[in-house]
Biopython code that builds the backbone (N, CA, C, O; Angstrom):
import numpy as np
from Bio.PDB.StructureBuilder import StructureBuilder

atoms = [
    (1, "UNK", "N", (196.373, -103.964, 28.673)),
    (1, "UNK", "CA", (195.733, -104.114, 27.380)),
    (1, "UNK", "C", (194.770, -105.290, 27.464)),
    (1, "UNK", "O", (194.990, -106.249, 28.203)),
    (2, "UNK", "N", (193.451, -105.166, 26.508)),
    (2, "UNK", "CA", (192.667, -106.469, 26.801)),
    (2, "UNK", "C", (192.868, -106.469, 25.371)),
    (2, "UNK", "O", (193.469, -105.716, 24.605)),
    (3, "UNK", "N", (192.039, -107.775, 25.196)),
    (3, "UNK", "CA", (192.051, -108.237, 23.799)),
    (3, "UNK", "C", (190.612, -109.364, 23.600)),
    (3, "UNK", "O", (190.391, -110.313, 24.352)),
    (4, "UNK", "N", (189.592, -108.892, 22.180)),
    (4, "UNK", "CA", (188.368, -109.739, 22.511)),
    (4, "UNK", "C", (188.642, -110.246, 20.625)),
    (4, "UNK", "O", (189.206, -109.777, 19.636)),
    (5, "UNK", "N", (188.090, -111.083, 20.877)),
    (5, "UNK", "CA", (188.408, -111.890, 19.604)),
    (5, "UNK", "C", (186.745, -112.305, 18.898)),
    (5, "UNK", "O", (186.028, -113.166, 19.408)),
    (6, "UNK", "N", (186.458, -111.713, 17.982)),
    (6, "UNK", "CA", (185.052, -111.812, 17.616)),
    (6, "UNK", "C", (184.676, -112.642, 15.938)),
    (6, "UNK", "O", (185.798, -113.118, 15.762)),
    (7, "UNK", "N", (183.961, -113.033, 14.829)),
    (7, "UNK", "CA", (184.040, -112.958, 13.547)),
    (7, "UNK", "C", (183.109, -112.145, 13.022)),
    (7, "UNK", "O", (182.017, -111.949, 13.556)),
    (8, "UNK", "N", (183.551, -111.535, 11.761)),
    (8, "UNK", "CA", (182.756, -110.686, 11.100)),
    (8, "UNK", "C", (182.717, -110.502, 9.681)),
    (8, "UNK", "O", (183.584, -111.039, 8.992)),
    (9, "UNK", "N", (181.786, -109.784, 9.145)),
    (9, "UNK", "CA", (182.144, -109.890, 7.924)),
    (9, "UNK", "C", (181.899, -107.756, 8.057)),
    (9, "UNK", "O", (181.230, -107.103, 8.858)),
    (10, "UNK", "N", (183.043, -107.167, 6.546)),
    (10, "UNK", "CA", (183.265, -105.827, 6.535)),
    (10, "UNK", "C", (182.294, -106.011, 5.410)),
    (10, "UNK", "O", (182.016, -106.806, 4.512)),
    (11, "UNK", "N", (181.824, -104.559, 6.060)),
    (11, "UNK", "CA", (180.386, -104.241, 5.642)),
    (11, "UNK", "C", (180.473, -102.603, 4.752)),
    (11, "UNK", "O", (180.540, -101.561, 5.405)),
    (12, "UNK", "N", (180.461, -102.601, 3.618)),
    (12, "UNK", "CA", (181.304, -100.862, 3.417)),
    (12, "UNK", "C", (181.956, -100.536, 4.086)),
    (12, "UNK", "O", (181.554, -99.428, 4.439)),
    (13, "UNK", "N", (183.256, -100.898, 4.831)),
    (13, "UNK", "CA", (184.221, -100.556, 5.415)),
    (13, "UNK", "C", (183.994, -100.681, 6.631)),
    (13, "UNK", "O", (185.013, -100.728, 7.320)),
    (14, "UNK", "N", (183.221, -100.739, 7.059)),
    (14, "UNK", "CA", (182.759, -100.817, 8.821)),
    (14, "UNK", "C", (182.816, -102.557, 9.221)),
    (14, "UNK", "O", (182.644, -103.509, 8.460)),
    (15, "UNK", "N", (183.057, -102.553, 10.378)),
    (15, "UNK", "CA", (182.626, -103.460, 11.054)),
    (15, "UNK", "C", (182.323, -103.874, 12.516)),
    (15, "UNK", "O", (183.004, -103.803, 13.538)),
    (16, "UNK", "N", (181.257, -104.264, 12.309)),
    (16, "UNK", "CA", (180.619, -104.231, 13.721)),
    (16, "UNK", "C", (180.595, -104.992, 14.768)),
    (16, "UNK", "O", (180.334, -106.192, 14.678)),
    (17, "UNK", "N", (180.872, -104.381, 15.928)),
    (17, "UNK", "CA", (181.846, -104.472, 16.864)),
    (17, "UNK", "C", (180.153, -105.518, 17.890)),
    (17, "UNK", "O", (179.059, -104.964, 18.003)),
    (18, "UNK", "N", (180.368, -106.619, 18.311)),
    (18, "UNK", "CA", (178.906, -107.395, 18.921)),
    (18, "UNK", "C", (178.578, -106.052, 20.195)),
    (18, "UNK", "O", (179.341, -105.313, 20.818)),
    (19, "UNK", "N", (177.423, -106.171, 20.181)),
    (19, "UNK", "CA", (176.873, -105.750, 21.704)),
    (19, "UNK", "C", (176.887, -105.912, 22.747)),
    (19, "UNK", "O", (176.242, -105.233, 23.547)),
    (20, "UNK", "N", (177.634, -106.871, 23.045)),
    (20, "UNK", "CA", (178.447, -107.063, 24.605)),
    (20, "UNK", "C", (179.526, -106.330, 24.865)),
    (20, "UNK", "O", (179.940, -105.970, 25.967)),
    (21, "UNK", "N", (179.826, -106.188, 24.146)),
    (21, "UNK", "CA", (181.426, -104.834, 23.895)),
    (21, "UNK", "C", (180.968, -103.848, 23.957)),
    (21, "UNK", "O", (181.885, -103.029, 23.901)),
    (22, "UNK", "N", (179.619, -103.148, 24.085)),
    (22, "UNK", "CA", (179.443, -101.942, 24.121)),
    (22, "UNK", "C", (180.085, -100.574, 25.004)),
    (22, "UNK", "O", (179.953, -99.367, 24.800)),
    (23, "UNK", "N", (180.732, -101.232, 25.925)),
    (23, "UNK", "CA", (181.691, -100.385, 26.460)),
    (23, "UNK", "C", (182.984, -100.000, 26.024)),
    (23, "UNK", "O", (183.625, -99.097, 26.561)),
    (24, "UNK", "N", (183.555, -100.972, 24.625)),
    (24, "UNK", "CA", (184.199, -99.960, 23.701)),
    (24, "UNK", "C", (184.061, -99.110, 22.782)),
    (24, "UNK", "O", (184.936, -98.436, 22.238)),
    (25, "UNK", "N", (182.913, -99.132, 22.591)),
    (25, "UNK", "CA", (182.585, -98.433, 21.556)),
    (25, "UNK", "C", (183.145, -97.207, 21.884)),
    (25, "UNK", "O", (183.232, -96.851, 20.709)),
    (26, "UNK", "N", (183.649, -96.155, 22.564)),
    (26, "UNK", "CA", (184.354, -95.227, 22.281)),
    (26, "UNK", "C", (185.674, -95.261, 22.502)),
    (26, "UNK", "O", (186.501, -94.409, 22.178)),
    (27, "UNK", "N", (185.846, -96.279, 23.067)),
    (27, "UNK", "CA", (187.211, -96.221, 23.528)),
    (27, "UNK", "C", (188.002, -96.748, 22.004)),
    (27, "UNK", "O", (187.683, -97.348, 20.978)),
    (28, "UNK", "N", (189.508, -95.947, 22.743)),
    (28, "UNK", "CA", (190.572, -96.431, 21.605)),
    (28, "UNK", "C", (190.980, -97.600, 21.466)),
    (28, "UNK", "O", (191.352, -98.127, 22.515)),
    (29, "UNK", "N", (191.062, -98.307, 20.400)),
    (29, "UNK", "CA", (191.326, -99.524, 19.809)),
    (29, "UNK", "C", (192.959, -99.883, 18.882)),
    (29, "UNK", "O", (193.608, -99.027, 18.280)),
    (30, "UNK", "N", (193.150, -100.661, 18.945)),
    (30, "UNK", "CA", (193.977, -101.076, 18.132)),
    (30, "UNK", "C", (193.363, -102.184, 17.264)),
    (30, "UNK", "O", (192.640, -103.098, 17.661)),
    (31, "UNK", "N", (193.918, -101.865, 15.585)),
    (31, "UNK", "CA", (192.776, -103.220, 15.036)),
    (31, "UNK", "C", (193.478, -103.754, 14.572)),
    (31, "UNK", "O", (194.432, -103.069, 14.205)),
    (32, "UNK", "N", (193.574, -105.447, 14.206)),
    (32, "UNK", "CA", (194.348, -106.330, 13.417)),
    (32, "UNK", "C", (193.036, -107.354, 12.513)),
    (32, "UNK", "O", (192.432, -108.377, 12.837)),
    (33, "UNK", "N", (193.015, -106.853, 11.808)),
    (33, "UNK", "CA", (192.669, -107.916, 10.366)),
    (33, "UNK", "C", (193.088, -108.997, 9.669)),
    (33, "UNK", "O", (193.867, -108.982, 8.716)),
    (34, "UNK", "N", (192.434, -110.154, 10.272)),
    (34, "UNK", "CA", (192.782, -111.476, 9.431)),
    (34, "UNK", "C", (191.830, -111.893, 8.546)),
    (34, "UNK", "O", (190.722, -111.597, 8.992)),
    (35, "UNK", "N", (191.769, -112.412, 7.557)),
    (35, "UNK", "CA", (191.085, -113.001, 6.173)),
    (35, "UNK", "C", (191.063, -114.352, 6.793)),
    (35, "UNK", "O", (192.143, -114.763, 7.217)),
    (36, "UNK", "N", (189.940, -115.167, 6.928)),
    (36, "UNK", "CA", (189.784, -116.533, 6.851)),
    (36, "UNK", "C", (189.819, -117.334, 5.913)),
    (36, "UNK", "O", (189.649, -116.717, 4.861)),
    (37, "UNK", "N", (189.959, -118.448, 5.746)),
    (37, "UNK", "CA", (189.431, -119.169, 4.795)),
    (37, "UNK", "C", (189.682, -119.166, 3.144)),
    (37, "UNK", "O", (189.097, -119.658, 2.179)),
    (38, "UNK", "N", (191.294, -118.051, 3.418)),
    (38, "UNK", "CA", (191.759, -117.820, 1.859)),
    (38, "UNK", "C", (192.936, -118.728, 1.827)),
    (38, "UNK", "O", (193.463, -118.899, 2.926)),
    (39, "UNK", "N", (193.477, -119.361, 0.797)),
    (39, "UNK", "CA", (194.617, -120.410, 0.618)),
    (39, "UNK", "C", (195.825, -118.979, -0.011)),
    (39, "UNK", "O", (195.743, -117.980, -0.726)),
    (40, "UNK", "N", (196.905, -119.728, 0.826)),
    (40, "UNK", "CA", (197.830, -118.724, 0.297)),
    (40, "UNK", "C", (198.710, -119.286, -1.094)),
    (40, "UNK", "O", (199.071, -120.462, -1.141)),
    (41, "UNK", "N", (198.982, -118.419, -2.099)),
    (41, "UNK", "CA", (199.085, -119.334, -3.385)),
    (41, "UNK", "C", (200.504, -119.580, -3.433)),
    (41, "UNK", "O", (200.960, -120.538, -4.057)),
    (42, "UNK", "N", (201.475, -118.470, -2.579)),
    (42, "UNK", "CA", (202.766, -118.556, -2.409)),
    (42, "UNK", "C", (203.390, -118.246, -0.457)),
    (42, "UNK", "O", (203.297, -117.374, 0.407)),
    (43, "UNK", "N", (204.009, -119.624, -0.644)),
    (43, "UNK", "CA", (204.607, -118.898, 0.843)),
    (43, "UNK", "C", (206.203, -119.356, 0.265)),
    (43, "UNK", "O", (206.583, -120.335, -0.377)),
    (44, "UNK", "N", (206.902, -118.186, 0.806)),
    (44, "UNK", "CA", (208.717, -117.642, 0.907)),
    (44, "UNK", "C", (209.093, -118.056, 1.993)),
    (44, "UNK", "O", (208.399, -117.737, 2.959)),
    (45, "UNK", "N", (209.693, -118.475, 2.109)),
    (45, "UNK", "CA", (210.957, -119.239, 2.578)),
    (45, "UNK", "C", (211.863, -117.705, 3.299)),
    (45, "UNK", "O", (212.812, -117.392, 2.581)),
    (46, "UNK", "N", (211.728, -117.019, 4.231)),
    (46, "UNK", "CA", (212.136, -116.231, 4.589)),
    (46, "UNK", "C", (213.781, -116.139, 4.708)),
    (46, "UNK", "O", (214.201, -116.873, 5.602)),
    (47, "UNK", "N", (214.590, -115.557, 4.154)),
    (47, "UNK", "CA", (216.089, -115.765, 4.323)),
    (47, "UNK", "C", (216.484, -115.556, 5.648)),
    (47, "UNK", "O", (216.197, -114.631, 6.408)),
    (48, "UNK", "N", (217.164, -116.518, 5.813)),
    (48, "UNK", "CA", (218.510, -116.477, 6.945)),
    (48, "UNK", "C", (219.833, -116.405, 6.750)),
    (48, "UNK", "O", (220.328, -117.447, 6.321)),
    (49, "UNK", "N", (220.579, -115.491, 6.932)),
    (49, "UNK", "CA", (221.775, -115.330, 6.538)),
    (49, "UNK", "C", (222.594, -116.016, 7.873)),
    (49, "UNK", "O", (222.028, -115.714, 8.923)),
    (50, "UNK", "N", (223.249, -116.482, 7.976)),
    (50, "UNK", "CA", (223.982, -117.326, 8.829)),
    (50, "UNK", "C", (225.579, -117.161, 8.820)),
    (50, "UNK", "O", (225.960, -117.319, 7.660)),
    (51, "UNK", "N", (226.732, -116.882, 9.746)),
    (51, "UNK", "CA", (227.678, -116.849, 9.452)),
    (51, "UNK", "C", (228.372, -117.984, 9.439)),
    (51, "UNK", "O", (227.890, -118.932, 10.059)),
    (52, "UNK", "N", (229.326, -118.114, 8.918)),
    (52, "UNK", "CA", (229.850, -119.549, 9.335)),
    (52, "UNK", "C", (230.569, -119.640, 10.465)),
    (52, "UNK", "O", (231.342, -118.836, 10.986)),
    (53, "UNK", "N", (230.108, -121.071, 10.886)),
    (53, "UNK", "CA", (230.584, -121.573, 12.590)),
    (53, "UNK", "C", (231.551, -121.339, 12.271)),
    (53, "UNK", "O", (231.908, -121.206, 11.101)),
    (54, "UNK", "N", (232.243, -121.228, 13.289)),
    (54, "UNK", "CA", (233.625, -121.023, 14.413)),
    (54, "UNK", "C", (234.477, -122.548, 14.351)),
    (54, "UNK", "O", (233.581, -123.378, 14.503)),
    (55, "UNK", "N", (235.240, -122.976, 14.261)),
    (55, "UNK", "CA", (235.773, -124.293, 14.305)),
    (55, "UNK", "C", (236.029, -124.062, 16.233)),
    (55, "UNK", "O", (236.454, -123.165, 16.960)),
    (56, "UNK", "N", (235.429, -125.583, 16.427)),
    (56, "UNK", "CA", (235.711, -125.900, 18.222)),
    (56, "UNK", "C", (237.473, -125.776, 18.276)),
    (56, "UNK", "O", (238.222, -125.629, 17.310)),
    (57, "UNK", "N", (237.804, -125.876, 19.578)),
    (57, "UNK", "CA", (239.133, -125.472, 20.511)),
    (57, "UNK", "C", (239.753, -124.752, 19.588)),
    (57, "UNK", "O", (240.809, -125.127, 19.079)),
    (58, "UNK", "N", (239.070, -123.478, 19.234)),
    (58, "UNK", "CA", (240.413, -121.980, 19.035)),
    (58, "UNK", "C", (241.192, -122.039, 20.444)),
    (58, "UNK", "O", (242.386, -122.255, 20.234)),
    (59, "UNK", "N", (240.950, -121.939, 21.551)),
    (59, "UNK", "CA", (241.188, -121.562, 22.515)),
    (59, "UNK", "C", (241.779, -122.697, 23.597)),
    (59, "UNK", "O", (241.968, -122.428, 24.783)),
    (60, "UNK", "N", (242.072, -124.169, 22.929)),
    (60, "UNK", "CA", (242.647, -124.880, 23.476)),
    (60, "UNK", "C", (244.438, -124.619, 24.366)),
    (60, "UNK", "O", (245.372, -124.152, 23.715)),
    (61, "UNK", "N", (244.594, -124.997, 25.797)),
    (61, "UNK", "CA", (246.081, -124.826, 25.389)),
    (61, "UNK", "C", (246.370, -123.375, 26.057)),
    (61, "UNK", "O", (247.446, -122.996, 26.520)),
    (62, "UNK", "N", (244.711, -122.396, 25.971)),
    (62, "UNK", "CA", (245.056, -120.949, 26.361)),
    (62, "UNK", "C", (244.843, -120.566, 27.829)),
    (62, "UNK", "O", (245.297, -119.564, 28.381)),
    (63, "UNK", "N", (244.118, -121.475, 28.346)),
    (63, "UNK", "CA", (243.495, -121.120, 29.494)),
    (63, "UNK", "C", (243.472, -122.153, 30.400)),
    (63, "UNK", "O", (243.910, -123.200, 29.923)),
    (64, "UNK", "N", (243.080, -122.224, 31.638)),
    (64, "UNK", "CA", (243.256, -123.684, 32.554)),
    (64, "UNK", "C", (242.232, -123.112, 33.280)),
    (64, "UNK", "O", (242.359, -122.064, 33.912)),
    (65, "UNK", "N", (240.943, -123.946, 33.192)),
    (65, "UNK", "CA", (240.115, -124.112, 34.873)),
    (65, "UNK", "C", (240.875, -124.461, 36.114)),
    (65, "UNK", "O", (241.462, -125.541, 36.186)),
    (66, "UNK", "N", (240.890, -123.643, 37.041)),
    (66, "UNK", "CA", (241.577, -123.689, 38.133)),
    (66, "UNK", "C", (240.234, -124.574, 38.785)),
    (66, "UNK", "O", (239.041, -124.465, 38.505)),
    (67, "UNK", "N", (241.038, -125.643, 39.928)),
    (67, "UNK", "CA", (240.342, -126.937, 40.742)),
    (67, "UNK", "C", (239.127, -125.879, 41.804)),
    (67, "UNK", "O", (238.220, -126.648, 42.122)),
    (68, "UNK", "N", (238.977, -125.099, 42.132)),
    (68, "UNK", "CA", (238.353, -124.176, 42.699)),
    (68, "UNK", "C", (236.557, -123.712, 42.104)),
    (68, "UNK", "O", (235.376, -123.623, 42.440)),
    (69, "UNK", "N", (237.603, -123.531, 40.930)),
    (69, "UNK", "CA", (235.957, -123.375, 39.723)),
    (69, "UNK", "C", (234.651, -124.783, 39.991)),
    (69, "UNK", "O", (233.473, -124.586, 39.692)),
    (70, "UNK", "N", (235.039, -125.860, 40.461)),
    (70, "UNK", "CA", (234.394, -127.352, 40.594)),
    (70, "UNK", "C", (233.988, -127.412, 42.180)),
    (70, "UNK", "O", (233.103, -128.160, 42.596)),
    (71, "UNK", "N", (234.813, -126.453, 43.083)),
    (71, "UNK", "CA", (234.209, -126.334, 44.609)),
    (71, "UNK", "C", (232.466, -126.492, 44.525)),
    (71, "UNK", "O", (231.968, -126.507, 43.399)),
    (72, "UNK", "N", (231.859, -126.569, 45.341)),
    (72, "UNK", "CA", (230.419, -125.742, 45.901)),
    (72, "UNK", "C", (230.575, -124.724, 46.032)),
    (72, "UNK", "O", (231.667, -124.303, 46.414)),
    (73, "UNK", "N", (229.572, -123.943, 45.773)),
    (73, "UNK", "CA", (229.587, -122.261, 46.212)),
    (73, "UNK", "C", (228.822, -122.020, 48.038)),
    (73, "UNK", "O", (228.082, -122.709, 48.741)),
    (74, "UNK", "N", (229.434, -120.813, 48.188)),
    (74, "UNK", "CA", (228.787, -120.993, 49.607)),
    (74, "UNK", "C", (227.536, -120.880, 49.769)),
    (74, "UNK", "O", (226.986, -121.108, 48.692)),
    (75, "UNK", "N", (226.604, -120.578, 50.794)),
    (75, "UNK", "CA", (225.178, -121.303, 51.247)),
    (75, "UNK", "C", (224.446, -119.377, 50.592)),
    (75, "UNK", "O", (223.335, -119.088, 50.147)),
    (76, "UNK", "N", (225.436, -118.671, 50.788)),
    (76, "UNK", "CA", (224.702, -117.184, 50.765)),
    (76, "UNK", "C", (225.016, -116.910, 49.536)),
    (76, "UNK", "O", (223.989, -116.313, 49.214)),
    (77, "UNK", "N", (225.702, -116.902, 48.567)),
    (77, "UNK", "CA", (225.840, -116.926, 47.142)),
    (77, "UNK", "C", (224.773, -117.948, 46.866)),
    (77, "UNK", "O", (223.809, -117.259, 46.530)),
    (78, "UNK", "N", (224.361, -119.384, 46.815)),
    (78, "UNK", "CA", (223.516, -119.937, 46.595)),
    (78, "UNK", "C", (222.083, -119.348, 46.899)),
    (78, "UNK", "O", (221.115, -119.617, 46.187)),
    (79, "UNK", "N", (222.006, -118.423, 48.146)),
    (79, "UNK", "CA", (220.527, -118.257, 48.716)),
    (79, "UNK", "C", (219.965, -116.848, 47.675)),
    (79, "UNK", "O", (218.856, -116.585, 47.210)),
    (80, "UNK", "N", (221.472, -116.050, 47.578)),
    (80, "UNK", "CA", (221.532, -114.917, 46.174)),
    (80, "UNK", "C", (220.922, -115.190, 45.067)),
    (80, "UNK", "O", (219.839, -114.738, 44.693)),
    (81, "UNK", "N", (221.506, -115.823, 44.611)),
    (81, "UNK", "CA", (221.076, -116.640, 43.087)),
    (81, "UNK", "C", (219.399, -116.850, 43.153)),
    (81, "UNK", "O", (218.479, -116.270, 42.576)),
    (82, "UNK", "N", (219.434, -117.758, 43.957)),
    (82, "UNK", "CA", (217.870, -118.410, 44.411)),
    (82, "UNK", "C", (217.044, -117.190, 45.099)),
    (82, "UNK", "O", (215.929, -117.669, 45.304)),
    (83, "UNK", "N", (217.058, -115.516, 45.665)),
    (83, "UNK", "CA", (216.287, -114.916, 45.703)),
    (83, "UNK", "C", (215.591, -114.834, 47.185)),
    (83, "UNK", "O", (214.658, -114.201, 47.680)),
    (84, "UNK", "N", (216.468, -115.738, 47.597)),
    (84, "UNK", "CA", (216.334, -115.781, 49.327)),
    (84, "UNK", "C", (216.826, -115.080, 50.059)),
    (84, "UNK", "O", (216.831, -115.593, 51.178)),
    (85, "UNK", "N", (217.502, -113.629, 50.028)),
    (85, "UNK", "CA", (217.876, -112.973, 50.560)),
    (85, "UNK", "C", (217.783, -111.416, 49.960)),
    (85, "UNK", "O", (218.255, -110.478, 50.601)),
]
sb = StructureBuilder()
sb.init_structure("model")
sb.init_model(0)
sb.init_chain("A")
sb.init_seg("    ")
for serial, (resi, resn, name, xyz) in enumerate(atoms, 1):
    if name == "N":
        sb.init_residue(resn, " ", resi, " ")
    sb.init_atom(name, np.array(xyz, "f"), 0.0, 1.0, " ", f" {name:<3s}", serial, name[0])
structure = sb.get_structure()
């Protein structure tokens, strides 16, 4: 996809596309319309519904990191990860 970024003003509904672009002119477009230079009289506060947090250590007491989990990993699991192999 390209994308050319131009200003214009709509002219009876048309608007015209500069003459360096003339190689879109038939091609298919996608159009997005922005208004310059207008003040917006209301902006909303978009809702977020949020659940409520979780209280920390549910899970205290349940589980044990075994001394193993804190090793180094070996050189080929490391080279895995990293895309070297």
């Amino acid at each position: 996809m390209q994308a050319i970024e131009f200003n214009s003003y709509v002219n009876e509904g048309t608007i015209k596309i500069p003459t360096n672009y003339q190689d879109w002119y038939s091609a298919k477009i996608k159009v997005i319309l922005l208004r310059q230079n207008t003040l917006t009289s209301k902006m909303e506060t978009p809702i977020v519904s949020r659940s409520p947090q979780r209280p920390i250590g549910l899970a205290k007491d349940k589980f044990q990191v075994p001394p193993q989990f804190f090793e180094e990993l070996p050189e080929d699991l490391l080279d895995a990860y990293e895309g070297k192999r």
